[in-house]
C-alpha positions in Angstrom: -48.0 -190.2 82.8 -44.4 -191.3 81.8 -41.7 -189.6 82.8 -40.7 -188.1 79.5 -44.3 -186.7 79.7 -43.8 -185.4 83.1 -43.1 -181.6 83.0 -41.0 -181.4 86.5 -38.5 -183.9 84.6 -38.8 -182.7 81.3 -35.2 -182.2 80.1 -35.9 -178.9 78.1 -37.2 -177.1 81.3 -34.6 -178.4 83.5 -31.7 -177.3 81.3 -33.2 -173.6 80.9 -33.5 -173.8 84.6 -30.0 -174.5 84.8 -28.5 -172.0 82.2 -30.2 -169.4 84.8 -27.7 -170.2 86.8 -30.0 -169.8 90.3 -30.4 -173.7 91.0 -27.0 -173.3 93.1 -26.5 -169.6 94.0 -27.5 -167.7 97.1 -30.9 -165.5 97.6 -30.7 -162.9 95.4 -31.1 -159.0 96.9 -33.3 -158.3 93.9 -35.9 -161.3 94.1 -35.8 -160.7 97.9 -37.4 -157.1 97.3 -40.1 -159.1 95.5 -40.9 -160.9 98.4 -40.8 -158.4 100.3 -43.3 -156.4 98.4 -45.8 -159.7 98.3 -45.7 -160.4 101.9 -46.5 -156.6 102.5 -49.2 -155.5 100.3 -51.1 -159.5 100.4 -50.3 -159.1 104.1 -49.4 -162.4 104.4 -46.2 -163.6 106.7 -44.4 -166.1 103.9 -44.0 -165.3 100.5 -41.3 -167.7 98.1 -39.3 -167.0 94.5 -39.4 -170.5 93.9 -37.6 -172.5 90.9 -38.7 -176.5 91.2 -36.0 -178.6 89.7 -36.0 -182.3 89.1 -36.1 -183.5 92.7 -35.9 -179.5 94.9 -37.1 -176.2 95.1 -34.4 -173.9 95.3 -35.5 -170.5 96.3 -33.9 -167.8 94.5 -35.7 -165.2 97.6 -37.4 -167.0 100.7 -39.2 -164.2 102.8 -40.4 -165.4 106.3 -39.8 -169.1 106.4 -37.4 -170.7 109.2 -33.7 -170.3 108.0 -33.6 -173.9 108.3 -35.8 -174.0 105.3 -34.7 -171.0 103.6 -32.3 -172.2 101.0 -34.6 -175.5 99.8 -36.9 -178.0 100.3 -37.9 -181.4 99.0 -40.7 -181.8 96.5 -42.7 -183.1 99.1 -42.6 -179.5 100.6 -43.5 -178.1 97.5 -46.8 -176.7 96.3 -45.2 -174.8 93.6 -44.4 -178.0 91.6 -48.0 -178.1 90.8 -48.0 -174.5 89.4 -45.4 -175.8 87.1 -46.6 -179.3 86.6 -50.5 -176.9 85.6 -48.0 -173.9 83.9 -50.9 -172.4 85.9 -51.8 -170.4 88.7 -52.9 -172.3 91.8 -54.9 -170.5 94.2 -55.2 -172.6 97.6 -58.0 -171.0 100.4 -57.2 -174.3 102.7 -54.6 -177.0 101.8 -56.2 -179.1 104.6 -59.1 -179.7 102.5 -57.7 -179.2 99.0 -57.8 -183.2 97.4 -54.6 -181.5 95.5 -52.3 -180.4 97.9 -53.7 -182.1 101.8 -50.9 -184.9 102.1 -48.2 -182.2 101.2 -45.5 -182.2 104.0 -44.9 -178.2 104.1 -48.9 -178.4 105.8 -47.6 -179.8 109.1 -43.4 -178.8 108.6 -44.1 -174.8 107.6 -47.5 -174.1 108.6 -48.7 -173.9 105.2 -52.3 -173.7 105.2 -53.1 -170.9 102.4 -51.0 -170.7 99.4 -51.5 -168.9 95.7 -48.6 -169.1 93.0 -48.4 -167.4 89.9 -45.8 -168.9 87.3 -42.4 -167.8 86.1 -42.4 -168.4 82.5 -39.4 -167.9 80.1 -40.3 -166.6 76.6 -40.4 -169.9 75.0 -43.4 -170.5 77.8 -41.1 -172.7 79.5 -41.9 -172.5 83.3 -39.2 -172.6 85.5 -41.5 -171.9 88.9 -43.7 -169.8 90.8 -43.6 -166.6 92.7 -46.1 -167.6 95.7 -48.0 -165.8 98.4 -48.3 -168.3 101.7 -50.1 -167.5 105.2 -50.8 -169.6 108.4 -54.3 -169.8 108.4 -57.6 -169.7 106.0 -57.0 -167.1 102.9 -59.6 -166.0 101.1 -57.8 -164.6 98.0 -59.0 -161.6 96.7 -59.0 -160.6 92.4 -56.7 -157.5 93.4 -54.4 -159.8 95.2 -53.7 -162.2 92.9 -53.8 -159.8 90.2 -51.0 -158.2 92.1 -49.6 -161.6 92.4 -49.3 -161.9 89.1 -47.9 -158.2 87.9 -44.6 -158.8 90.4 -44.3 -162.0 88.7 -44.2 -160.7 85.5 -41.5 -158.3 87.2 -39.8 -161.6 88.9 -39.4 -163.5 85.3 -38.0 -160.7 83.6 -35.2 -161.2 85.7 -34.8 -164.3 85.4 -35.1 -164.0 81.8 -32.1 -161.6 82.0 -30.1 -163.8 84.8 -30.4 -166.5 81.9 -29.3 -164.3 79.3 -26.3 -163.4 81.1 -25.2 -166.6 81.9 -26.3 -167.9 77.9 -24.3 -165.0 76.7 -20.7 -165.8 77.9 -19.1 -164.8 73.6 -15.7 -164.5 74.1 -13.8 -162.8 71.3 -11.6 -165.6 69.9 -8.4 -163.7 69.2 -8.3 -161.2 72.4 -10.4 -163.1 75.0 -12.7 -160.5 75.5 -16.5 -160.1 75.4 -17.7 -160.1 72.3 -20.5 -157.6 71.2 -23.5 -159.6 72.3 -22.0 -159.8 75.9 -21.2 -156.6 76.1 -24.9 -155.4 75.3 -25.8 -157.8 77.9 -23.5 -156.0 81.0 -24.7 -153.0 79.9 -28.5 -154.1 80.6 -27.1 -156.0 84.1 -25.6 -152.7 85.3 -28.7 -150.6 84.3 -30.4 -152.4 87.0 -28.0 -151.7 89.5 -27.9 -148.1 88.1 -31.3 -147.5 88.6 -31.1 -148.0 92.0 -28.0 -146.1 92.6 -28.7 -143.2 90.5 -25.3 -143.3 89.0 -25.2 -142.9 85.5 -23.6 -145.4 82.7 -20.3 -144.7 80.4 -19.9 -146.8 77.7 -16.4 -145.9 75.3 -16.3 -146.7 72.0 -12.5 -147.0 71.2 -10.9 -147.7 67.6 -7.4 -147.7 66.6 -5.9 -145.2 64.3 -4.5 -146.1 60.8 -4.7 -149.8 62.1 -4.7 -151.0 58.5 -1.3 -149.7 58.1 0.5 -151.6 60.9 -1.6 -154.9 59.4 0.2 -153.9 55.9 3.5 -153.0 56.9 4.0 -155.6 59.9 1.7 -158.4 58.6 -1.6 -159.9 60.0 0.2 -161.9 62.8 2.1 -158.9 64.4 -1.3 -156.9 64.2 -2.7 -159.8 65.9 0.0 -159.3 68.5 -0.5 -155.6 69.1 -4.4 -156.6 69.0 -3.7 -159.0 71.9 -1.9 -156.3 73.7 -4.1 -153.7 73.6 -6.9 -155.5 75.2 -4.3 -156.4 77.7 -3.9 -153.0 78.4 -7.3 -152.1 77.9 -8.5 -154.4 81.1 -6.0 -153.2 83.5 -7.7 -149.5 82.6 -10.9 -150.5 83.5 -10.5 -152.8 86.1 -11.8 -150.9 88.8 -15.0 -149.7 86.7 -16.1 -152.5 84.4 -16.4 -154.3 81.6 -13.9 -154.7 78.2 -15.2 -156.2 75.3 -13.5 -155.9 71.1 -16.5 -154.7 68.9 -15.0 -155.9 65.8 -11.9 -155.6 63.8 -9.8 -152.8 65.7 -12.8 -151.5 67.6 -13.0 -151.7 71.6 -15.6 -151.3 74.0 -15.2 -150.4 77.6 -17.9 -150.1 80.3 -18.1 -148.4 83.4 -21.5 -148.6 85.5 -20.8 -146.4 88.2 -20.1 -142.8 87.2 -21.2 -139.4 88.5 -21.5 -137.3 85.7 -19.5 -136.0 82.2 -16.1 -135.2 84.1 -16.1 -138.0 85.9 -16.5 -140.2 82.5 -14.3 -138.2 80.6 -11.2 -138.5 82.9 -12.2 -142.1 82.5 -11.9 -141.9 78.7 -8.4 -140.0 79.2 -7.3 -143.1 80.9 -8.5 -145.8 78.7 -6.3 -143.5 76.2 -3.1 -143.0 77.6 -2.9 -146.4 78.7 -3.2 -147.7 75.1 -1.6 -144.9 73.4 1.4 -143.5 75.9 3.6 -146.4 76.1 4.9 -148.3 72.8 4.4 -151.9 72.4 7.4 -154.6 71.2 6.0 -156.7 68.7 9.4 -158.8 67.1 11.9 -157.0 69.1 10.6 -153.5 67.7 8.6 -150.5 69.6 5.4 -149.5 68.2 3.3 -146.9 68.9 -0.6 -146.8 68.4 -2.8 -144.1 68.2 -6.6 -144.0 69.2 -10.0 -142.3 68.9 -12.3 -142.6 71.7 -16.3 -141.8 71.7 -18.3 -141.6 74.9 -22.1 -142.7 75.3 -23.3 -141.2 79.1 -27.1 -142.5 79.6 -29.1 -143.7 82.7 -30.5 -146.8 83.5 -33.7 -146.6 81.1 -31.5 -145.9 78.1 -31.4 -149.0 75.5 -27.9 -151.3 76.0 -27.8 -151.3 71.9 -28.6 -147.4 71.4 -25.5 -146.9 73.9 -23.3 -149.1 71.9 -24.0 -147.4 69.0 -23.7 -143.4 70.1 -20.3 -144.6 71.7 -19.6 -145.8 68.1 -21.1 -142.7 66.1 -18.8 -140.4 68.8 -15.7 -142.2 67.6 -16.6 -142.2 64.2 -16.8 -138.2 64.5 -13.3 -138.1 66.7 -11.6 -139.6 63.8 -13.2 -137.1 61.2 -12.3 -134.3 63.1 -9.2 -134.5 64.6 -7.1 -137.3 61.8 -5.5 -140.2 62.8 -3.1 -140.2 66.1 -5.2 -137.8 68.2 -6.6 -139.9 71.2 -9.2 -137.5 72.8 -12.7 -137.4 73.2 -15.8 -136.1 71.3 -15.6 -132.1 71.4 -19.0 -131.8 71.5 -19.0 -134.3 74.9 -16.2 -132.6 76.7 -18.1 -129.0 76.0 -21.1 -130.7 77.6 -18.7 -131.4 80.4 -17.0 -128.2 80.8 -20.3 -126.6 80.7 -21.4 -129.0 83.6 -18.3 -127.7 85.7 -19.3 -124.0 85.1 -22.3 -125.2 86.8 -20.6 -127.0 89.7 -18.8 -123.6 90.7 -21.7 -121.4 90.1 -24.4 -123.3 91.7 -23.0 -122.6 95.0 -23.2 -118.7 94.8 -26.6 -118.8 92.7 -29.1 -118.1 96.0 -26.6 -115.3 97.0 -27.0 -113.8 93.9 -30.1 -113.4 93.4 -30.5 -116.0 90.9 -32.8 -118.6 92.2 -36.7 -118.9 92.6 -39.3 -120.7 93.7 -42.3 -121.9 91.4 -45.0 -123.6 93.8 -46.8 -126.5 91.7 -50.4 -127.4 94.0 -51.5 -130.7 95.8 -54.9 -131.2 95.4 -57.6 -133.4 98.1 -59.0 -136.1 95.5 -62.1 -136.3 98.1 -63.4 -133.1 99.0 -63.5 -131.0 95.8 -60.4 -131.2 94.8 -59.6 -128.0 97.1 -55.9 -127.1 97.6 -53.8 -129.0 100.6 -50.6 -127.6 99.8 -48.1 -126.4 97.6 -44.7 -128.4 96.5 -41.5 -126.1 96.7 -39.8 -126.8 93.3 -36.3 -124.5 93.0 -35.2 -122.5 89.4 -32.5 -121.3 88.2 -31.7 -118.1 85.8 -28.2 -118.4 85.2 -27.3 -114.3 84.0 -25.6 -116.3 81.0 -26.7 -119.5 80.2 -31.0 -118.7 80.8 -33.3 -120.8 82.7 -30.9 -123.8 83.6 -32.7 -126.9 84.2 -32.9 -128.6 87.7 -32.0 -131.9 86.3 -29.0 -130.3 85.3 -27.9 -128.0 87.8 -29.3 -130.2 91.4 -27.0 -133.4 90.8 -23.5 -130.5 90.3 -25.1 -129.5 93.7 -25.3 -132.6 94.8 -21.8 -133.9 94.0 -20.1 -130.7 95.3 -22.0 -130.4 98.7 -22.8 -127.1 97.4 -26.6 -128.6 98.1 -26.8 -127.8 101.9 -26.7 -124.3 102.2 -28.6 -124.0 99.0 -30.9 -126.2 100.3 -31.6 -124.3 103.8 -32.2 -121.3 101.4 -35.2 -123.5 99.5 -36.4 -124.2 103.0 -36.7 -120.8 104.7 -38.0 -118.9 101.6 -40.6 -121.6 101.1 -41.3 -121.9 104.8 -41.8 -117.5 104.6 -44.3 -118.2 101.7 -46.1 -120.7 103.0 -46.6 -118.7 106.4 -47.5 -115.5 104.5 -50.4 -117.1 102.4 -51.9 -119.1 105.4 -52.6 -115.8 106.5 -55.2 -115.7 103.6 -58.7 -116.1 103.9 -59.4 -119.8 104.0 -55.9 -120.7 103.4 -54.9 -121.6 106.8 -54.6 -125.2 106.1 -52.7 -125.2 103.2 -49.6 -126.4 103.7 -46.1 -126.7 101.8 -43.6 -129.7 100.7 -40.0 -129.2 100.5 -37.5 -131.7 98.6 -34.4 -132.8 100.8 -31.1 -134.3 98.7 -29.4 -137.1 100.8 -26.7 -135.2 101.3 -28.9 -133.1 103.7 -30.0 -135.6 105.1 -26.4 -136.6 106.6 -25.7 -132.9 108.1 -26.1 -133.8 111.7 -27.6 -130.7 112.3 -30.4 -130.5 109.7 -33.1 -131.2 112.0 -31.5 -128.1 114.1 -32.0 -126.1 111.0 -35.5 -127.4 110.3 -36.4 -126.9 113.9 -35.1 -122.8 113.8 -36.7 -122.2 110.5 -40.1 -123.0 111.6 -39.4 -121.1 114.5 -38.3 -118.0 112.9 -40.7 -118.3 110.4 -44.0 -118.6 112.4 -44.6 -121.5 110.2 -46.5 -124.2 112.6 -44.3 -127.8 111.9 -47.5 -129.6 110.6 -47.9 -127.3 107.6 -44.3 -128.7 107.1 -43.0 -131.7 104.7 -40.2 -132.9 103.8 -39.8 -134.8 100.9 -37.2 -137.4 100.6 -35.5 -139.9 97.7 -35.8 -143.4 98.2 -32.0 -143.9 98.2 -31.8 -141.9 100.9 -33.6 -144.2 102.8 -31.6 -147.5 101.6 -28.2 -146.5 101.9 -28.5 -143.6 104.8 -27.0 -143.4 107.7 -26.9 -142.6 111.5 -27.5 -139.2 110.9 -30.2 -140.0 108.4 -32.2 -142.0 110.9 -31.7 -139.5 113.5 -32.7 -136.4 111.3 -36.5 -138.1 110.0 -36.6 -139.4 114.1 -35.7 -135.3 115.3 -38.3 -134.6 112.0 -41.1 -136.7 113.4 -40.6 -135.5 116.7 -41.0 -131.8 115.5 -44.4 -132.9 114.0 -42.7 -132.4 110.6 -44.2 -134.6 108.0 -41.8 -136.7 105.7 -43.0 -137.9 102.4 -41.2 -140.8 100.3 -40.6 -139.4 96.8 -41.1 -141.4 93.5 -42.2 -144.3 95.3 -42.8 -147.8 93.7 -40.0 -147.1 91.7 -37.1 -148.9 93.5 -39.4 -151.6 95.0 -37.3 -151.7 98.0 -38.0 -149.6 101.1 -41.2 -150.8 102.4 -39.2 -152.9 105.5 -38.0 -149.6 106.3 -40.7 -147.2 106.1 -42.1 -147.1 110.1 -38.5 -147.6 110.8 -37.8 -144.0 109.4 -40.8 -142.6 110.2 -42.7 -141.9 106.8 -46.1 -140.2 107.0 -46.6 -140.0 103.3 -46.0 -141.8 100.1 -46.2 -140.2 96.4 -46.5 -142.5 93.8 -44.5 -142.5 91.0 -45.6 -140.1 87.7 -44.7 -143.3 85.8 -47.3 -145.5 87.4 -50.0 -143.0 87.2 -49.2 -142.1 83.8 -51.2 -145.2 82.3 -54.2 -146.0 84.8 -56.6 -145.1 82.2 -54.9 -146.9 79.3 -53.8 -150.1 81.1 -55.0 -152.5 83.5 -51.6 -153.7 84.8 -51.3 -149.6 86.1 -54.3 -149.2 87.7 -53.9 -152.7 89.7 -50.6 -152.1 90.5 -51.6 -147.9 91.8 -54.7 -149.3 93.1 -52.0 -152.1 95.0 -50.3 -149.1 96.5 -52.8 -147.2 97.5 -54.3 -150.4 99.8 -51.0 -151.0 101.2 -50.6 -147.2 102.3 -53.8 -147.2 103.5 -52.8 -150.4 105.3 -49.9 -149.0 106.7 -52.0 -145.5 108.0 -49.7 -143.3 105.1 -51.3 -140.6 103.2 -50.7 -141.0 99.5 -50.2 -139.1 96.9 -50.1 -139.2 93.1 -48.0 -137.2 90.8 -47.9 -136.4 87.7 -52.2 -136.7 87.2 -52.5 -134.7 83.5 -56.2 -135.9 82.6 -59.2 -135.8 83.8 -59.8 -139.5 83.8 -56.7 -140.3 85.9 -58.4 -138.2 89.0 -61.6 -139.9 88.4 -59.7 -143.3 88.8 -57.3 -142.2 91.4 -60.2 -141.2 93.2 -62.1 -144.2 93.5 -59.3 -146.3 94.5 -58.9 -144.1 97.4 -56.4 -142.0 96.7 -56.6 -138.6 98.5 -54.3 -136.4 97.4 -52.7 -135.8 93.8 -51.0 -133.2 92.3 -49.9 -132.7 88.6 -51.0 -130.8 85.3 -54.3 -131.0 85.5 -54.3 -129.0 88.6 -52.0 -126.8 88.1 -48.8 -125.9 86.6 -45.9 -124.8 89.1 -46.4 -121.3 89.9 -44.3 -118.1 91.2 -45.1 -117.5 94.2 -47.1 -113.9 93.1 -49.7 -116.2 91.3 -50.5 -118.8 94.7 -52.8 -116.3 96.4 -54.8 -115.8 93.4 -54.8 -119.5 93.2 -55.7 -120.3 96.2 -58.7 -117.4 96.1 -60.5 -118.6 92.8 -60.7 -122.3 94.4 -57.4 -124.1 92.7 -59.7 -126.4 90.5 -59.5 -127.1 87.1 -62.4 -126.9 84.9 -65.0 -130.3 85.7 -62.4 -131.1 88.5 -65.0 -131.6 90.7 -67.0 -134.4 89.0 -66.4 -137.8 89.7 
């Protein structure tokens, strides 16, 4: 083989290698929660995000190998040049006795005696690597593992595939030195990643200039150039402390902000971006202008399309200009109605429970194993606003949330579920059905929560194992003191705590014994295609071996079919809950529930 036929030289690969801009940057946090995931559910002490250039392996995440090796090694250390030399998987039992790997160096320097790597292709099939699973000893590889293997690299390329586009996609606009459009979509996809994990919502402002065309005609292209110049001046001091500035075109500006609350929060952004373009006059030759501006606002979440935001943003402007004329800077109507009515929530939210307004609606959890008879009940909390109707909880939790308004409302949510669940235990047969309670973060840090928990149960009659507390996996990741004491207090009570929406953020199994966790519930969105897809099923099938593993109960949400049970059941799972057991209930309809045997028709056929 020649060298221009060797694929670790070739100069095609090595130059999309380097446009991802990884070859010299520090372990990343999010290819380190890959690792993570491989060394715990393949149970194996080493596992690499590897990217093999010319003469290296730089690891872009290095999980359980000697810090003196975790930055690079040689090729001579590297089985994952072979996966890219075969733009195949290699799957290793013994290296010792493997004609393909036995004089490689990392066999007596890292103890690496089992080895499987899955490749990290770009879309062009250009492979930059290989995401790798490594143990000590004799490995015997199992088709769920590597299939595993290979799902989290999919994961693992398409952010690399994204690293690269960021770092390809450095437009600038010529006249104004800002991002261009295609840039701009591009840090709106980068900080929906870091959105998702945040649960922060995006802002993106569409801004144009008012009866620009004028000034053009009347000072000449070069001064409009000028004022052009300035505004984008003005436009990055604005957003300095939120994001990203970028001219869509002509006299159109974009600004991002990744990190915003809600509606108010964004629209007191977009109140900024406008007085500081359109409160102060510019000089362009020795004479003040002034410049008016229409701004549209775009709020979405991390699963919303970069391009779809863009263009709402856009569409919002459009309609600011129609409505209100030329020279009136302010915001869509329609968005700052949104906004006001999200404030009437803030301040009523916190007197709802006194007022009679709230209810609980019960939705049951159902044993996969044993019939499909009913374990428990999850507490989920309503709302009938006397004005608005049935308010959503989507809506109405994050005000509560934001405004602290969330504790006592919370300690309401537990007492009045931990009185039902007490009164239909009492029931014939029911005495081991149980009930589940969601806990906000901002519970969580109240010193005294577990206090509360403790006299709740107490006055309630309600024995602390019928008890769970459901948390969010944030609240895990960025908690506190007071977090980590509360779930130690709540494990000490014999509560059970249960990790919500799990598999989701891919990033708290180093903490779960930690932080004593008893239960996991897998996400709705991995369940939701087990009998469709194979990808699913391996990767629900994945979690339900590691929680087994770990000795956690698990739990599946959001089953609607019949088939989905079937499945989940023969992968082990033993508890699911969702439609197609049972929609959430008041709490008047759970003893006849729990009487006529909770199942759904044929539930109990596997």
């Amino acid at each position: 083989m020649t060298a221009t036929d060797d694929p670790i030289v070739d100069p095609a690969r090595l130059n999309a290698l380097r446009e991802t801009g990884l070859m010299d940057a520090a372990p990343a946090e999010a290819f380190e929660r890959i690792t993570h995931m491989v060394s715990e559910m393949l149970g194996v002490p080493v596992a690499l995000v590897s990217l093999v250039g010319a003469d290296k392996q730089r690891f872009a995440s290095a999980f359980g190998l000697p810090e003196e090796w975790s930055t690079e090694t040689p090729l001579s250390h590297s089985f994952c040049q072979h996966v890219v030399a075969r733009s195949a998987p290699l799957v290793v039992e013994d290296a010792r006795v493997d004609p393909l790997v036995q004089d490689n160096l990392a066999i007596r320097d890292l103890d690496v005696i089992a080895y499987a790597g899955v490749p990290l292709q770009l879309e062009d099939g250009q492979t930059l690597g290989a995401l790798c699973a490594i143990d000590g000893e004799t490995h015997a590889w199992t088709e769920r593992e590597l299939q595993l293997l290979s799902d989290l690299a999919a994961i693992t390329a398409d952010a690399i595939r994204l690293r690269r586009a960021l770092v390809r996609a450095a437009g600038r606009d010529g006249l104004t030195g800002l991002d261009d459009r295609g840039t701009f979509r591009t840090a709106i996809g980068a900080a929906a990643v870091e959105a998702r994990e945040t649960g922060r919502d995006l802002a993106v402002l569409g801004l144009g200039l008012d009866g620009f065309g004028i000034v053009n005609a009347a000072l000449g292209h070069d001064a409009g150039d000028t004022l052009l110049q300035q505004v984008a001046e003005r436009l990055r001091g604005a957003a300095d402390e939120c994001g990203t500035v970028a001219r869509l075109g002509g006299d159109t500006f974009g600004v991002l902000c990744g990190d915003v609350a809600d509606e108010v929060e964004a629209i007191a952004l977009a109140d900024r971006v406008r007085a500081a373009v359109c409160d102060t006059p510019y000089v362009v030759d020795g004479e003040e202008q002034l410049l008016a501006a229409s701004i549209g606002l775009a709020l979405g979440s991390a699963a919303d399309d970069a391009e779809v935001l863009v263009e709402e943003a856009l569409v919002a402007m459009a309609r600011a200009k129609q409505h209100r004329g030329a020279g009136h800077g302010r915001t869509d109507r329609e968005l700052a109605d949104r906004a006001a009515l999200r404030l009437r929530l803030r301040n009523d939210t916190s007197r709802a429970h006194l007022r009679g307004e709230t209810w609980l609606a019960y939705q049951p959890l159902v044993g996969l194993a044993d019939g499909h008879r009913v374990e428990g009940f999850e507490a989920l909390l309503r709302w009938d606003h006397p004005e608005l109707g049935q308010v959503a909880p989507d809506a109405f939790i994050p005000c509560a949330e934001v405004t602290g308004a969330i504790v006592p409302l919370g300690e309401w949510v537990l007492r009045r579920a931990c009185e039902d669940a007490a009164a239909w235990r009492r029931l014939p047969g029911a005495e081991h059905v149980g009930v589940s309670v969601n806990v906000a973060p901002v519970q969580l840090a109240v010193p005294s929560f577990a206090g509360v928990v403790r006299e709740t149960l107490e006055q309630t009659g309600l024995p602390s194992s019928a008890l769970t507390i459901e948390i969010v996996e944030r609240a895990l990741l960025h908690g506190g003191e007071a977090h980590r004491r509360n779930l130690q207090a709540l494990a000490e009570l014999g509560v059970t705590v249960a990790l919500d929406d799990f598999g989701v953020g891919y990033s708290a199994f180093d903490r779960l014994a930690e932080l004593h966790v008893d239960t996991l519930k897998i996400d709705r969105s991995f369940v939701a295609g087990i009998a469709e897809g194979e990808r699913a099923a391996a990767l629900v099938e994945a979690l339900v071996a590691l929680g087994d593993k770990l000795g956690l109960r698990m739990v599946a949400e959001g089953v609607e079919e019949a088939a989905q049970a079937r499945l989940l059941q023969r992968m082990g799972c033993r508890t699911a809950q969702g439609w197609h057991f049972g929609r959430p209930m008041p709490i008047a309809d759970v003893a006849g529930h729990l009487t006529s045997g909770g199942a759904p028709p044929g539930a109990g056929m596997a």
